[in-house]
Biopython code that builds the backbone (N, CA, C, O; Angstrom):
import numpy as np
from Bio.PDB.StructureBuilder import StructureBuilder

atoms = [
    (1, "UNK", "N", (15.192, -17.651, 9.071)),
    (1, "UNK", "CA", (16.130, -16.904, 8.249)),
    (1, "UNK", "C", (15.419, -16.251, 7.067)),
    (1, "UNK", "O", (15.616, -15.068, 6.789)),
    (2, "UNK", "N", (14.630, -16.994, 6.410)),
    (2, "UNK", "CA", (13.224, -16.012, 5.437)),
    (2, "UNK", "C", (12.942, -15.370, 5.827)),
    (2, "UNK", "O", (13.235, -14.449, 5.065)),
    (3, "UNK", "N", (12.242, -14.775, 7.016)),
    (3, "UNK", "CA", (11.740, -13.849, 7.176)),
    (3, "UNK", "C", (12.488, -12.877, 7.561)),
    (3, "UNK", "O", (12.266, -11.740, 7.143)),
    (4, "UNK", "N", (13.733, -13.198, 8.617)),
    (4, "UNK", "CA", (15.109, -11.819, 8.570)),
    (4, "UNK", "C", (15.717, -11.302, 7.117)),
    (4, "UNK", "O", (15.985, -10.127, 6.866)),
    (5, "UNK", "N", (15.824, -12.031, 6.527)),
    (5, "UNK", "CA", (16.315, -11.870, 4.844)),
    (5, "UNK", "C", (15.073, -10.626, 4.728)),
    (5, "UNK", "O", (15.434, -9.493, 5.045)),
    (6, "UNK", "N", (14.025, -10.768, 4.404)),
    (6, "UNK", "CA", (13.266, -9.950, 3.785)),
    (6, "UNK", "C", (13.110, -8.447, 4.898)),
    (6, "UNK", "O", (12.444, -7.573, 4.343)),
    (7, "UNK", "N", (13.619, -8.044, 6.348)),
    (7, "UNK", "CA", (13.733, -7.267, 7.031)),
    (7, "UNK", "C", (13.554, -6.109, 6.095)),
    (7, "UNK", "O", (12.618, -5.370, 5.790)),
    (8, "UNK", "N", (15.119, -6.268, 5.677)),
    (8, "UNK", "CA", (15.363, -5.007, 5.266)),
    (8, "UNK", "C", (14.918, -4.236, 4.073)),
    (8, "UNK", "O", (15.078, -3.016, 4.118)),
    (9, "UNK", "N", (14.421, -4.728, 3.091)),
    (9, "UNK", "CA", (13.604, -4.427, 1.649)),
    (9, "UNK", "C", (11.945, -3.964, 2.099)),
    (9, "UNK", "O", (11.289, -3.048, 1.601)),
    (10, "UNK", "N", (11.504, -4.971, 3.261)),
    (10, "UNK", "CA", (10.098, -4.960, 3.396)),
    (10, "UNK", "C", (9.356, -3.802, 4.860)),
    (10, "UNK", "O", (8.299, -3.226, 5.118)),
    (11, "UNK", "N", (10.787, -4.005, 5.492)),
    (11, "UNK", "CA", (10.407, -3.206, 6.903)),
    (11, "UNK", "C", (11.350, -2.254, 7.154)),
    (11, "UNK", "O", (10.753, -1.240, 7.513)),
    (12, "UNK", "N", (12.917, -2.024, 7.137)),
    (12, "UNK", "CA", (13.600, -0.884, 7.029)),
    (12, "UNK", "C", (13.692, -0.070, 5.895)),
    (12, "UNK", "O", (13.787, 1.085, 6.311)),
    (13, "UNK", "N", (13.718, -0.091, 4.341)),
    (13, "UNK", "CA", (13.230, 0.506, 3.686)),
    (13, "UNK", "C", (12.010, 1.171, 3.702)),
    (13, "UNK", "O", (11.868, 2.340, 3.343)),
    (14, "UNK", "N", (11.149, 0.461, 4.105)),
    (14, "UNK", "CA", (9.829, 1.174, 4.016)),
    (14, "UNK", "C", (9.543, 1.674, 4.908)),
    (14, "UNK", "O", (8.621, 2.435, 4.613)),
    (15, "UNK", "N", (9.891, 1.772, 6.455)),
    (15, "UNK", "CA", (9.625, 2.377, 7.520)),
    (15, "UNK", "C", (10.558, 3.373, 8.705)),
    (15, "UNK", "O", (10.282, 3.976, 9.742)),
    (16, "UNK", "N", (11.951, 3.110, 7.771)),
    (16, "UNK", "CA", (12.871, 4.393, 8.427)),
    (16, "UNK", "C", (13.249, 5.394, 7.311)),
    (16, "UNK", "O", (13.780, 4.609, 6.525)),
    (17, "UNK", "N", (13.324, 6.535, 6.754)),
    (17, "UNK", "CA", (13.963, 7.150, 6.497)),
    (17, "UNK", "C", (15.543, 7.559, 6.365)),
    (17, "UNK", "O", (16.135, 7.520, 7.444)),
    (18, "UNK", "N", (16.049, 7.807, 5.634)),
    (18, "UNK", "CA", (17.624, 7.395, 5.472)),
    (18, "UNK", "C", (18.354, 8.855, 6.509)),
    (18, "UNK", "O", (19.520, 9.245, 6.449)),
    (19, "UNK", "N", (17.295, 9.394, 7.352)),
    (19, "UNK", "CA", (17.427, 10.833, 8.269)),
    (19, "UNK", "C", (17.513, 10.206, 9.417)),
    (19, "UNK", "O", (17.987, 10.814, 10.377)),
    (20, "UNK", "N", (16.945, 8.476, 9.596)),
    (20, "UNK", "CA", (16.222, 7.881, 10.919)),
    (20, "UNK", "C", (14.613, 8.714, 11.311)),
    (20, "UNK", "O", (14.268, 8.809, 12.489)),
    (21, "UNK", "N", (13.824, 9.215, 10.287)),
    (21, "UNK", "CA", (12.959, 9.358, 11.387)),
    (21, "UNK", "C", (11.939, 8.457, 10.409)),
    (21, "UNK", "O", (12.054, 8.199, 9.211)),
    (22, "UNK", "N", (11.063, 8.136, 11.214)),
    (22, "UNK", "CA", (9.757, 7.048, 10.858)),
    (22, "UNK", "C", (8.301, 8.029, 10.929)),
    (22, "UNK", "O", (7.800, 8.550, 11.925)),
    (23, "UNK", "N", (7.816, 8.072, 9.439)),
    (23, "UNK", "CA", (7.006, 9.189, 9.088)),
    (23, "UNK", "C", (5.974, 7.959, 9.332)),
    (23, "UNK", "O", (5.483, 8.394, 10.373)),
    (24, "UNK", "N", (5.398, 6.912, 9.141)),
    (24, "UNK", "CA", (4.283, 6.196, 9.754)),
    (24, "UNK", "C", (3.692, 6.718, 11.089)),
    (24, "UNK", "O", (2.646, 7.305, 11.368)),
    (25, "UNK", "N", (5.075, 6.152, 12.025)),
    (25, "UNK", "CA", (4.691, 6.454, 13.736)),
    (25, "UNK", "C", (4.548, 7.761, 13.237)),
    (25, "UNK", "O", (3.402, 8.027, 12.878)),
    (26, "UNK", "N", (5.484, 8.756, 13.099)),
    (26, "UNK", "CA", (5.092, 10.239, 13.355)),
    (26, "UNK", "C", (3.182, 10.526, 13.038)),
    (26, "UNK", "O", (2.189, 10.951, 13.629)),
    (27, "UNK", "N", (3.441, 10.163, 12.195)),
    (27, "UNK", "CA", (1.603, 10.686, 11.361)),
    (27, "UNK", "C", (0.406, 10.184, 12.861)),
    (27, "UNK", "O", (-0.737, 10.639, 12.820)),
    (28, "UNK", "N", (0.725, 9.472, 13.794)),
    (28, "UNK", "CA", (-0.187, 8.835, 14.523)),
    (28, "UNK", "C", (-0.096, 10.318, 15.931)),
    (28, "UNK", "O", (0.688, 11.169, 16.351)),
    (29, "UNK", "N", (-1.263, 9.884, 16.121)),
    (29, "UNK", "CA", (-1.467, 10.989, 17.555)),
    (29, "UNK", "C", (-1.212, 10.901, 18.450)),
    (29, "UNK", "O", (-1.429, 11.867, 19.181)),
    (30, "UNK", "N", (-0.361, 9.277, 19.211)),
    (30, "UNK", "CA", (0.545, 9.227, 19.720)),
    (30, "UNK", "C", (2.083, 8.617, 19.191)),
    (30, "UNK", "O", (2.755, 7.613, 19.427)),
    (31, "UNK", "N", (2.196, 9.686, 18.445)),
    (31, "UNK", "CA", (3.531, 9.561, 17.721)),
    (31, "UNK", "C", (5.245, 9.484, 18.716)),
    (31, "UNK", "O", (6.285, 9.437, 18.060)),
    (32, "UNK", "N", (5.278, 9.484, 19.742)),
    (32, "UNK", "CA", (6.367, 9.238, 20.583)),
    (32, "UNK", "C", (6.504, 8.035, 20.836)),
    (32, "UNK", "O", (7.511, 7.355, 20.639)),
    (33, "UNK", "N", (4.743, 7.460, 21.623)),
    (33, "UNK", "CA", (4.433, 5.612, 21.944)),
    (33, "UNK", "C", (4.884, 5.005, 20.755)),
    (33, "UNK", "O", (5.410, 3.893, 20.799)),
    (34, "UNK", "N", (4.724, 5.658, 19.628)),
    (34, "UNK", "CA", (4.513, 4.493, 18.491)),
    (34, "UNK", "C", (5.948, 4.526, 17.972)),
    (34, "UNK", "O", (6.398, 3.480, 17.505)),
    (35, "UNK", "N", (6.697, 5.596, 18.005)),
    (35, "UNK", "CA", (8.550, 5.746, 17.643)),
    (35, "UNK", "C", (8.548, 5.083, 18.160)),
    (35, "UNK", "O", (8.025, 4.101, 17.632)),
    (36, "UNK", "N", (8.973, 4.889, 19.373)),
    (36, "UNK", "CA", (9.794, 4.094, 20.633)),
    (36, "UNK", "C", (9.041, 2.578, 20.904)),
    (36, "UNK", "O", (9.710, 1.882, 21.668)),
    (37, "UNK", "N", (8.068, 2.082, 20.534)),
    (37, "UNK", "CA", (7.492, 1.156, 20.154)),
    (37, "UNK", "C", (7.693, 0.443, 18.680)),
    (37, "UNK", "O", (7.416, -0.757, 18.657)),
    (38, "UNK", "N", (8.102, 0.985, 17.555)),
    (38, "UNK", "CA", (8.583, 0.585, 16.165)),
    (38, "UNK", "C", (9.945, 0.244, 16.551)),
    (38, "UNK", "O", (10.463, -0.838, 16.275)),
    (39, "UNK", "N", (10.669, 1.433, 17.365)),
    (39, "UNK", "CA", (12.174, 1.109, 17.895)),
    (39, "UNK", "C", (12.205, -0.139, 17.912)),
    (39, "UNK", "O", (12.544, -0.855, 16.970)),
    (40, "UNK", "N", (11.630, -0.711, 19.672)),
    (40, "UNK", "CA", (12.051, -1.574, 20.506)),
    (40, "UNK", "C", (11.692, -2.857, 19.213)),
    (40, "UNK", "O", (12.624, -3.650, 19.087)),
    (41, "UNK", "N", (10.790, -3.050, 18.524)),
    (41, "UNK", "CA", (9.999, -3.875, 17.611)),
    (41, "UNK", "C", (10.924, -4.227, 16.779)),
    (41, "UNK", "O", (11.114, -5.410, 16.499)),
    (42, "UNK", "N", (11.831, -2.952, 16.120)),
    (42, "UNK", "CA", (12.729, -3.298, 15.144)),
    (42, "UNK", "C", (14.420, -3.918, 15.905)),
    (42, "UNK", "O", (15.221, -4.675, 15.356)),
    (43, "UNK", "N", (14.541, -3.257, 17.345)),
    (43, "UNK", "CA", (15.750, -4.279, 18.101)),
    (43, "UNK", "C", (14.941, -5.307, 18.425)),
    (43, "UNK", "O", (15.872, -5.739, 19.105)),
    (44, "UNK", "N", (14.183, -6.028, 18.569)),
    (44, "UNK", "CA", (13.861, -7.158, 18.724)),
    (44, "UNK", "C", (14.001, -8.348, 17.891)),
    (44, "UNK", "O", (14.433, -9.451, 18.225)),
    (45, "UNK", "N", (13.451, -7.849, 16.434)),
    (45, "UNK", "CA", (13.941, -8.574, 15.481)),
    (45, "UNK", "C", (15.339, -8.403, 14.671)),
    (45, "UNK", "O", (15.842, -9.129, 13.813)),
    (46, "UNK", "N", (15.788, -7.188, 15.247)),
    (46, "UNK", "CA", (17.653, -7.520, 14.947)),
    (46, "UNK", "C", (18.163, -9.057, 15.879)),
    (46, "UNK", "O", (18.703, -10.088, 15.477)),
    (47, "UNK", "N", (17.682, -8.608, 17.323)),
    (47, "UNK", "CA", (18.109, -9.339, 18.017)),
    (47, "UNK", "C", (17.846, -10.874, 17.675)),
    (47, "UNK", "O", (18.758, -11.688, 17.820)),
    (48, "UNK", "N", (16.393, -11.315, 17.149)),
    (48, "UNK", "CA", (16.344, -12.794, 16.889)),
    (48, "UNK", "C", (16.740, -13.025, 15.904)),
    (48, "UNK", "O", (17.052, -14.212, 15.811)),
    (49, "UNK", "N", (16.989, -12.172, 14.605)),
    (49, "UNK", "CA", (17.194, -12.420, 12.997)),
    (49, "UNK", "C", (18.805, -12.746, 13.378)),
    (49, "UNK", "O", (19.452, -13.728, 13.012)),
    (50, "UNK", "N", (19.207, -11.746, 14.133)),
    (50, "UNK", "CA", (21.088, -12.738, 14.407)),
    (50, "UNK", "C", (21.405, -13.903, 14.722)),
    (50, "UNK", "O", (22.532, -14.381, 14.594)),
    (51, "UNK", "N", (20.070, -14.667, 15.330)),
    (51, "UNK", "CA", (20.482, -16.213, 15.459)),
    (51, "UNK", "C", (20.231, -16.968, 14.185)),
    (51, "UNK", "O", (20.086, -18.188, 14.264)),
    (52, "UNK", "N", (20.175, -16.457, 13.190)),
    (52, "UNK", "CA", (19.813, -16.891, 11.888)),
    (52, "UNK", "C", (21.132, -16.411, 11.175)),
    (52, "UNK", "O", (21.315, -16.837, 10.034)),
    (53, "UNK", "N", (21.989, -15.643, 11.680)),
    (53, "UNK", "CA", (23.372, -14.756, 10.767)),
    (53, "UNK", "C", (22.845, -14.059, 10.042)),
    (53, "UNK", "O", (23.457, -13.791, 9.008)),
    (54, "UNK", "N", (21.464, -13.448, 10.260)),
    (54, "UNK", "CA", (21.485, -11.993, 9.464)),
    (54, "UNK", "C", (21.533, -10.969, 10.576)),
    (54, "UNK", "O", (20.684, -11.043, 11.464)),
    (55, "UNK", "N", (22.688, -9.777, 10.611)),
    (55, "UNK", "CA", (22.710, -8.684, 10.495)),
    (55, "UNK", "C", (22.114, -7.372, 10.661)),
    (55, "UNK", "O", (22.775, -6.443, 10.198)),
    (56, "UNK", "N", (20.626, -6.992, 11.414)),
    (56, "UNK", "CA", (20.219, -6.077, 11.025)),
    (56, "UNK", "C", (20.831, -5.024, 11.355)),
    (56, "UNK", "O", (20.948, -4.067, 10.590)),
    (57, "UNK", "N", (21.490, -5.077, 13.011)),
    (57, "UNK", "CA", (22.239, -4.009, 14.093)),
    (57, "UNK", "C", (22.971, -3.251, 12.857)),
    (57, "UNK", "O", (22.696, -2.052, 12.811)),
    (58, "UNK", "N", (23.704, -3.641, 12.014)),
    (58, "UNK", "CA", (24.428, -3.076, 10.589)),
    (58, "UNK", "C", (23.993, -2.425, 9.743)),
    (58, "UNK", "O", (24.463, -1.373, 9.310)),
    (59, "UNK", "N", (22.859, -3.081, 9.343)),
    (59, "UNK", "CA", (22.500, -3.099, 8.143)),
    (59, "UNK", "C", (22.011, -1.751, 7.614)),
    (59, "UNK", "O", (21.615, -0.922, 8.433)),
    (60, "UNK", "N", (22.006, -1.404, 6.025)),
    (60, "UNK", "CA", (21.860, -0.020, 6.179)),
    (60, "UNK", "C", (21.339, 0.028, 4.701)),
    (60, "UNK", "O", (21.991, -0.710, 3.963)),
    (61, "UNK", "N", (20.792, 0.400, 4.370)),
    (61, "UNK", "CA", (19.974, 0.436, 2.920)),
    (61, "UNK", "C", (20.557, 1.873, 1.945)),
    (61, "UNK", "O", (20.545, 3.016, 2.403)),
    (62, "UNK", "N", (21.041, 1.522, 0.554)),
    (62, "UNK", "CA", (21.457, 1.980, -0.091)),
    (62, "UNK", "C", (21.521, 3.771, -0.238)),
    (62, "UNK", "O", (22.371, 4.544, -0.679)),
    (63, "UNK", "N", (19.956, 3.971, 0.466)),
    (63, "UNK", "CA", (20.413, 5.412, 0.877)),
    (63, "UNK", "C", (20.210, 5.631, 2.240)),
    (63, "UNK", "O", (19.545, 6.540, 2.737)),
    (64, "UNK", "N", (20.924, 4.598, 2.913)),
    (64, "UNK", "CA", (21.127, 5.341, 4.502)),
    (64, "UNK", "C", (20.473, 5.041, 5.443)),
    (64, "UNK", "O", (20.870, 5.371, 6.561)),
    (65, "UNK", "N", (18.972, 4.147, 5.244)),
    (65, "UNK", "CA", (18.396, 3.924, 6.306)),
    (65, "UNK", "C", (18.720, 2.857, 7.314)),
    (65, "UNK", "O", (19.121, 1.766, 6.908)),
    (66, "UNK", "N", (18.553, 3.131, 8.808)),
    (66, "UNK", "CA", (18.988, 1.804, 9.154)),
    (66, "UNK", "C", (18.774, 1.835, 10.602)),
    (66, "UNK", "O", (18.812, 2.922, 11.176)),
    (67, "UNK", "N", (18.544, 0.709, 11.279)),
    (67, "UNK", "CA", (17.736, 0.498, 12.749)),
    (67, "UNK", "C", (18.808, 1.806, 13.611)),
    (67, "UNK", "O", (18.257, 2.661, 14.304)),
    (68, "UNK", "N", (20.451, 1.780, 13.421)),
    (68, "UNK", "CA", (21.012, 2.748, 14.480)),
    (68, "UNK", "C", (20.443, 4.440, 13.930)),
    (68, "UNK", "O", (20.197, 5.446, 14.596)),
    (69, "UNK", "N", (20.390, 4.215, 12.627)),
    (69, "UNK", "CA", (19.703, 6.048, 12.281)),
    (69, "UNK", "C", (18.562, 6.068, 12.832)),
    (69, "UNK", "O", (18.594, 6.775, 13.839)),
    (70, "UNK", "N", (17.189, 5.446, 12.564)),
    (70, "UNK", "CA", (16.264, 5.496, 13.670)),
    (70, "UNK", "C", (16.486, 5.791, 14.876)),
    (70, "UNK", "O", (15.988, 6.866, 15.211)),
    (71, "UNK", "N", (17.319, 4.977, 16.043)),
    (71, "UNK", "CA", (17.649, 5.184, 17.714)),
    (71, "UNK", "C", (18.356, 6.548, 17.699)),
    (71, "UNK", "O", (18.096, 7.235, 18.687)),
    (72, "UNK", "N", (19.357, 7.206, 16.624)),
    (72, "UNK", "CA", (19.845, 8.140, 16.754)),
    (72, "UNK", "C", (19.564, 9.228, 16.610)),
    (72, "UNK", "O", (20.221, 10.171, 17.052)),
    (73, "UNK", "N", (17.945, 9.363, 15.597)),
    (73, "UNK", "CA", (17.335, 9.958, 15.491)),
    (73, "UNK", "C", (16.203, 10.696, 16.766)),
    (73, "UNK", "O", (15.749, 11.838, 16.835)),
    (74, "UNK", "N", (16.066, 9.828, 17.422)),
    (74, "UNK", "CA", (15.293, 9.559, 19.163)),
    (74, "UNK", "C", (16.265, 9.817, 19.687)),
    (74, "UNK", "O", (15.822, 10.231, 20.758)),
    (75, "UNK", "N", (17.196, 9.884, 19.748)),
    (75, "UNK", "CA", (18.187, 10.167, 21.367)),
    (75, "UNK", "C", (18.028, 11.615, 21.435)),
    (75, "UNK", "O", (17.295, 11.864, 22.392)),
    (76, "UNK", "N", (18.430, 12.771, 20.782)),
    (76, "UNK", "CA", (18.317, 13.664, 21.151)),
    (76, "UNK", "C", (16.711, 14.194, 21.998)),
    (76, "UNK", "O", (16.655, 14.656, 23.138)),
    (77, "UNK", "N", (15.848, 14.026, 21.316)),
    (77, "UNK", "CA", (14.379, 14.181, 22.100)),
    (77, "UNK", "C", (14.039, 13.803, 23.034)),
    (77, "UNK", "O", (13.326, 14.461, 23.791)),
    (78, "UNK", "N", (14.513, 12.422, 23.311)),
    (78, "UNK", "CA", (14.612, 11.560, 24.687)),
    (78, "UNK", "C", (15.693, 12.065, 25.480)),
    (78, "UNK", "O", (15.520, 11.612, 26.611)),
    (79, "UNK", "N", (17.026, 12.990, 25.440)),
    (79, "UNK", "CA", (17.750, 13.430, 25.930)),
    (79, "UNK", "C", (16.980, 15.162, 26.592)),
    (79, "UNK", "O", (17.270, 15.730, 27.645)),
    (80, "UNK", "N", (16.047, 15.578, 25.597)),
    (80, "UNK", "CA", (15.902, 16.627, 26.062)),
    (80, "UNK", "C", (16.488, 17.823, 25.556)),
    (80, "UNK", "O", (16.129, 18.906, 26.018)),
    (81, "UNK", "N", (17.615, 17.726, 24.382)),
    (81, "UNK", "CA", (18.015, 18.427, 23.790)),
    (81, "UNK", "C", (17.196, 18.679, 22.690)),
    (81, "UNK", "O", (17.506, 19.717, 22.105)),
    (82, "UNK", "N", (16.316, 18.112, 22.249)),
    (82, "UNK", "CA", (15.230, 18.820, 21.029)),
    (82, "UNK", "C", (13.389, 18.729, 21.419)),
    (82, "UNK", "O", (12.723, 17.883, 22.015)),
    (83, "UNK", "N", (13.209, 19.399, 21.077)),
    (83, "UNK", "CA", (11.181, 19.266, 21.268)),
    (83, "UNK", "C", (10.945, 18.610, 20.060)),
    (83, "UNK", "O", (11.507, 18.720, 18.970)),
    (84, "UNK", "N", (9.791, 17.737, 20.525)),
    (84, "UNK", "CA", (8.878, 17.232, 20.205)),
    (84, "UNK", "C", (7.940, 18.000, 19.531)),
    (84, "UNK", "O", (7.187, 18.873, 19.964)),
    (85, "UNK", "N", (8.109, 17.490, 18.242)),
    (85, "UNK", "CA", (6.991, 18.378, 17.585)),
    (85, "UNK", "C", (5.910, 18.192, 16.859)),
    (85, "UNK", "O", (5.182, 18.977, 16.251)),
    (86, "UNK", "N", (5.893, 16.219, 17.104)),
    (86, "UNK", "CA", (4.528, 15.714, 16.322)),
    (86, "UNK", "C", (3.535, 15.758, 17.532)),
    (86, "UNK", "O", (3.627, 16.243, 18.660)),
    (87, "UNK", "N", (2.544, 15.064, 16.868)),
    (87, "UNK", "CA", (1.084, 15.146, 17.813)),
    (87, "UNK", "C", (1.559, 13.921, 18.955)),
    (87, "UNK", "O", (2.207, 12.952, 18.561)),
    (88, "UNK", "N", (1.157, 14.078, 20.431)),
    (88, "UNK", "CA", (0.987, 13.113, 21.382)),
    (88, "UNK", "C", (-0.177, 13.681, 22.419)),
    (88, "UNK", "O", (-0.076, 14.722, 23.067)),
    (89, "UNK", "N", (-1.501, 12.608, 22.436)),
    (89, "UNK", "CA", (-2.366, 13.160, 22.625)),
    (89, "UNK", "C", (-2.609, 12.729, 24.146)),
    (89, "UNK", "O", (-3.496, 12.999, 24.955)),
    (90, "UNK", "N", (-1.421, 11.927, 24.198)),
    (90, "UNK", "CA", (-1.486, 11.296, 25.686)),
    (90, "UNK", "C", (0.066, 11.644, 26.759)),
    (90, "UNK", "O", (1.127, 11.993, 26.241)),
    (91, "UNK", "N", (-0.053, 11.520, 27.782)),
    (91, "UNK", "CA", (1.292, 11.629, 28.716)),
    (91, "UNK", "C", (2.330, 10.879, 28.736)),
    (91, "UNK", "O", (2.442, 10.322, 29.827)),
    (92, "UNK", "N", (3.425, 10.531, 27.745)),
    (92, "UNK", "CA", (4.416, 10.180, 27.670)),
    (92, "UNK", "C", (6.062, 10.950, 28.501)),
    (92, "UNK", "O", (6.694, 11.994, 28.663)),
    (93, "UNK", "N", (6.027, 9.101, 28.872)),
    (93, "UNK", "CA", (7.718, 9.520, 30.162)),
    (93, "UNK", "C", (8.786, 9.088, 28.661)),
    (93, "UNK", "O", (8.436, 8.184, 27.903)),
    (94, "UNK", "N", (9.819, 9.734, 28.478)),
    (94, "UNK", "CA", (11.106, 9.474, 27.411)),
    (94, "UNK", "C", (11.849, 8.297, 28.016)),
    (94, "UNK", "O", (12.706, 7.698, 27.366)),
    (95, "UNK", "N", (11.387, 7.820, 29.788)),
    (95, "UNK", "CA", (11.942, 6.766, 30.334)),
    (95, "UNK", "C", (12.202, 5.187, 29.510)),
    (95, "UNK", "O", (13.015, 4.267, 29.607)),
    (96, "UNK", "N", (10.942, 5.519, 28.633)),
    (96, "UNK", "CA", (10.710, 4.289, 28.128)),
    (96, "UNK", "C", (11.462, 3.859, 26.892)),
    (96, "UNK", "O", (11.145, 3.025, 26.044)),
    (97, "UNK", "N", (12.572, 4.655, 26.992)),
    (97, "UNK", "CA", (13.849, 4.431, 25.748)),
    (97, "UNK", "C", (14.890, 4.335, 27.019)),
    (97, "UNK", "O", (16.007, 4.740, 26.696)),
    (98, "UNK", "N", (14.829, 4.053, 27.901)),
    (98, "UNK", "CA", (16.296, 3.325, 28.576)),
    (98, "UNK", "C", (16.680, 2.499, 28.125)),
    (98, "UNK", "O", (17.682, 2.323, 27.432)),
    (99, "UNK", "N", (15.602, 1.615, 28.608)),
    (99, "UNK", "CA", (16.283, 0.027, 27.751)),
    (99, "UNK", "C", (16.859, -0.051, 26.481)),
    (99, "UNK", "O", (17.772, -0.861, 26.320)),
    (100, "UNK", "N", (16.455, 0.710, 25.467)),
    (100, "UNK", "CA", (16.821, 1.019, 24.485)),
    (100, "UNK", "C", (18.841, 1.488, 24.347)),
    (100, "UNK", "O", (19.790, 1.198, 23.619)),
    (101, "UNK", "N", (18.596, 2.241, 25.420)),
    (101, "UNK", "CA", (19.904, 3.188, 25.423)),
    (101, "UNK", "C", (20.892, 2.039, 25.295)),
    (101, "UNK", "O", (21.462, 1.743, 24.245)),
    (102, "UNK", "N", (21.082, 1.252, 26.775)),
    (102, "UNK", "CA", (21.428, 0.193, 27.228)),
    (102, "UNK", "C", (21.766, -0.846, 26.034)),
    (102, "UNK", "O", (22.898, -1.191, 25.696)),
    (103, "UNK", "N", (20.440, -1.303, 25.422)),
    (103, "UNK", "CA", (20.757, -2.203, 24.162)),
    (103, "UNK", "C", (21.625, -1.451, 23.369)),
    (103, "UNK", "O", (22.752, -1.908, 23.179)),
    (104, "UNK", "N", (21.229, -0.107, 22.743)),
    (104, "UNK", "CA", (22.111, 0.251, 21.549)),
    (104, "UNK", "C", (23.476, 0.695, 22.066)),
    (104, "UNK", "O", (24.158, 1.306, 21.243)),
    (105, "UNK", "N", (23.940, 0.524, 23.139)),
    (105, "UNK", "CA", (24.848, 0.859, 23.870)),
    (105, "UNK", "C", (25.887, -0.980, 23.454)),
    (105, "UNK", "O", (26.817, -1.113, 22.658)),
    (106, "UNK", "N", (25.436, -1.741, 24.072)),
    (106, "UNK", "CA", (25.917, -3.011, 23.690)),
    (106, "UNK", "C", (25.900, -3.907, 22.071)),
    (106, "UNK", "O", (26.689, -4.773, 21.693)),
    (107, "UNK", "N", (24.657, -3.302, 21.315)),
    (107, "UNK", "CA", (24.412, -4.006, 19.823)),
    (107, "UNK", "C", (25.446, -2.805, 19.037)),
    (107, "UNK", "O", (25.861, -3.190, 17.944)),
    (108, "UNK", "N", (25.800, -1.726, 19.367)),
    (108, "UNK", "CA", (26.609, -0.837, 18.291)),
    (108, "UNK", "C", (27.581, -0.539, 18.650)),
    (108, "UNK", "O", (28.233, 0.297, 18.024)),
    (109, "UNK", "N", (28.292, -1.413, 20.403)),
    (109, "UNK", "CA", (29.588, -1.497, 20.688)),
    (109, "UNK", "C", (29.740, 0.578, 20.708)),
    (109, "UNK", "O", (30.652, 1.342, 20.394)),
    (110, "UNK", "N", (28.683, 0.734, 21.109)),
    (110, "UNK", "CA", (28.693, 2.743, 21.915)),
    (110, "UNK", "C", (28.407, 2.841, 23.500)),
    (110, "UNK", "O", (27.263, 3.067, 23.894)),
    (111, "UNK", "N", (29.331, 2.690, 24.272)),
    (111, "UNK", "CA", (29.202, 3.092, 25.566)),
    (111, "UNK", "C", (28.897, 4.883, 25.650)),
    (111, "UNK", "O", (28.515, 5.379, 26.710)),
    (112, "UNK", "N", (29.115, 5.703, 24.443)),
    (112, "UNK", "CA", (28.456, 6.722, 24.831)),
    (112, "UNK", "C", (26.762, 6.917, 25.062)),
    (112, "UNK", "O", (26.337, 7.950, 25.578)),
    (113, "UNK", "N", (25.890, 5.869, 24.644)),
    (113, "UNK", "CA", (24.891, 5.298, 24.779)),
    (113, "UNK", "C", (23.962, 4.972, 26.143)),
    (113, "UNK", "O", (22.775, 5.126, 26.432)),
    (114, "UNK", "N", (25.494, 4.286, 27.018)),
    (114, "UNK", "CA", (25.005, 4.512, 28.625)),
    (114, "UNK", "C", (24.130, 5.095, 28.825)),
    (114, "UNK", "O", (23.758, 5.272, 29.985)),
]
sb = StructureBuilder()
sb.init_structure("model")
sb.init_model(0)
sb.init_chain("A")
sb.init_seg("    ")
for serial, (resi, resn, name, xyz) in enumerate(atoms, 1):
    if name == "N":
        sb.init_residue(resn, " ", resi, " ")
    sb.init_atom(name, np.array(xyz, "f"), 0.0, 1.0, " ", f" {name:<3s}", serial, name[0])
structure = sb.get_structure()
C-alpha cells in the first residue's frame, strides 16, 4: 500500500501529461514500444495497487493527468485515425494495445473500448 500511495505524486504526475501524452516515451526512438509499454506498466500497477484499496483506474491529478488520459490519448493512433509523428526506428504492429483495449474496456466500465 506504500508504494501505490506514492503512484500518483511520483509516477502519474511526473510521467503523463494532463493531455495524456507521455513526453519521456515520446523523446525515445522507439517512442510507440515505449507508450504502449509505460501504458501496460502503469495498468499493471493500477491493477495490483487495488488490492491494497488504492485507486489508480480513477485517479486523476489536480490538473488532469491520469492512467485513462494516457490510453485515450493512444487510441486514436492505434485506431488509425491519427499519424504517428514521433521517432520509431523500428517496425511496430498497434496490435500490441489490444489487450489494453480489452482491459480499459473492463477497468473504466467502457464497452466502447471493445
Amino acid at each position: 500500500k506504500e508504494i501505490a500511495d506514492m503512484v500518483p505524486d511520483k509516477r502519474i504526475k511526473v510521467e503523463i501529461k494532463p493531455d495524456g501524452q507521455m513526453p519521456m516515451e515520446e523523446a525515445r526512438t522507439k517512442s510507440k514500444s515505449y507508450c504502449t509499454f509505460n501504458l501496460r506498466a502503469f495498468f499493471n500497477l493500477a491493477r495490483v495497487s487495488s488490492y491494497s484499496g488504492v485507486d489508480l483506474w480513477n485517479y486523476s491529478t489536480s490538473e488532469g493527468s491520469s492512467i485513462r488520459k494516457a490510453f485515450d490519448w493512444m487510441v486514436p493512433f492505434a485506431l488509425g485515425k491519427k499519424t504517428w509523428t514521433f521517432k520509431q526506428i523500428e517496425p511496430y504492429s498497434w496490435g500490441e494495445m489490444f489487450e489494453l483495449f480489452r482491459r480499459a474496456s473492463i477497468e473504466f466500465k467502457e464497452p466502447e473500448y471493445e
